[in-house]
C-alpha positions in Angstrom: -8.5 11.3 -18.4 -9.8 13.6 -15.8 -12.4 15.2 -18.0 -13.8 12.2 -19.7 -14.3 10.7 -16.2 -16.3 13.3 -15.2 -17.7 13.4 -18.9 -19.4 9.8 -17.6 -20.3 10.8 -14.2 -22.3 13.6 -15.7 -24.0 11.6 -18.2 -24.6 8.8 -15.1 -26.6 11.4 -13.2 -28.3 13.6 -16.3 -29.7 10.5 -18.4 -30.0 8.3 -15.3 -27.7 5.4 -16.6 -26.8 2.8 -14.0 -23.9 0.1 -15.4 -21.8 1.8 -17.6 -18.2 1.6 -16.1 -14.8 2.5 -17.5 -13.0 -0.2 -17.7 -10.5 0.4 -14.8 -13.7 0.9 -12.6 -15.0 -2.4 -13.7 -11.5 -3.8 -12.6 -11.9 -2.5 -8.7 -15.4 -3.3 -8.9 -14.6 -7.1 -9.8 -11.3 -7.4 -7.2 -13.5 -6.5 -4.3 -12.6 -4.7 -1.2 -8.9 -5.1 -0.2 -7.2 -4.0 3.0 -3.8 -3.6 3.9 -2.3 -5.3 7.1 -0.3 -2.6 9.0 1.7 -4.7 10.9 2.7 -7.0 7.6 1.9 -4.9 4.9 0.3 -7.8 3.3 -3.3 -7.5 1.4 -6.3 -9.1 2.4 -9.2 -10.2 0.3 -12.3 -12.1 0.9 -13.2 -14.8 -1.3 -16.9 -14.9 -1.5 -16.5 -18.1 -3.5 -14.5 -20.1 -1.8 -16.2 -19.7 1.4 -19.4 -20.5 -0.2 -17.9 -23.8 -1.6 -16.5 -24.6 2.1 -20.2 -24.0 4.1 -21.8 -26.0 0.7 -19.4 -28.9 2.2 -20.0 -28.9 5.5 -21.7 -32.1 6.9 -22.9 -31.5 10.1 -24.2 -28.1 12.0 -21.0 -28.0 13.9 -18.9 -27.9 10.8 -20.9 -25.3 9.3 -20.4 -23.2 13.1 -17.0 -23.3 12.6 -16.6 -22.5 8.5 -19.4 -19.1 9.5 -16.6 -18.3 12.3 -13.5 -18.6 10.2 -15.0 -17.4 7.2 -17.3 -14.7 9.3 -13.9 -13.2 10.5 -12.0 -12.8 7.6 -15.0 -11.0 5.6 -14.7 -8.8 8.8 -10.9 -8.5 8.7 -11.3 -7.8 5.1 -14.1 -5.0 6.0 -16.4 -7.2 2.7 -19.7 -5.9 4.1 -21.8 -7.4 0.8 -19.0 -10.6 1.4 -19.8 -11.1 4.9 -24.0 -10.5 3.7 -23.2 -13.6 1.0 -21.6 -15.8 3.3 -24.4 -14.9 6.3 -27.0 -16.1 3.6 -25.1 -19.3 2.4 -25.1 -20.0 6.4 -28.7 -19.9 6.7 -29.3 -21.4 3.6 -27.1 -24.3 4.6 -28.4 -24.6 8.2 -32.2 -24.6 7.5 -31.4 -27.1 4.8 -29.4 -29.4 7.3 -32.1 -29.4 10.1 -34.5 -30.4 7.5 -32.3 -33.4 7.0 -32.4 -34.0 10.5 -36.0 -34.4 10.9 -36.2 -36.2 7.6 -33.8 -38.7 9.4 -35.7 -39.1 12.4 -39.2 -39.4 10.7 -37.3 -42.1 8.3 -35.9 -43.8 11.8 -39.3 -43.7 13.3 -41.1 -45.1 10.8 -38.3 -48.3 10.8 -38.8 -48.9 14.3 -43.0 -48.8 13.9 
């Protein structure tokens, strides 16, 4: 098993191939980062998804303040560096789109009361 890892790993850096995975690589690739509480002993994963779906929902600018701080901390518990980089980008993606809103609502209010 050894050999026909490294069978891969040489053919990888010779030929310059970039994707080709054994399958149990492809498995840790797709779980994600995982880290073991000490104290518990329980294991701790960062669901890129889910957190995405919860800032999509949020309504209002405080809303999304508080999902980026719960969900912020547990991509950093979790040490999910290209989770935490996902869930930073849904954040700003989220917040530009709701001050846009905003404005759109005040232009709409202002134009009412003319």
């Amino acid at each position: 098993m050894l050999r026909h890892k490294a069978m891969i790993q040489a053919a990888r850096l010779a030929f310059g191939f970039v994707g080709i995975f054994d399958q149990d690589e492809a498995e840790r690739i797709t779980e994600g980062p995982k880290v073991i509480d000490a104290d518990t002993g329980e294991i701790r994963r960062f669901d890129v998804i889910a957190a995405c779906n919860e800032v999509e929902a949020a309504e209002t600018l405080e809303a999304l303040q508080e999902v980026w701080k719960r969900q912020g901390a547990l991509a950093v518990d979790a040490q999910d560096k290209a989770g935490h980089a996902a869930l930073k980008q849904a954040v700003l993606d989220r917040k530009a789109k709701l001050q846009k809103d905003a404005v759109t609502d005040v232009d709409a209010k202002e134009e009412v009361q003319a």
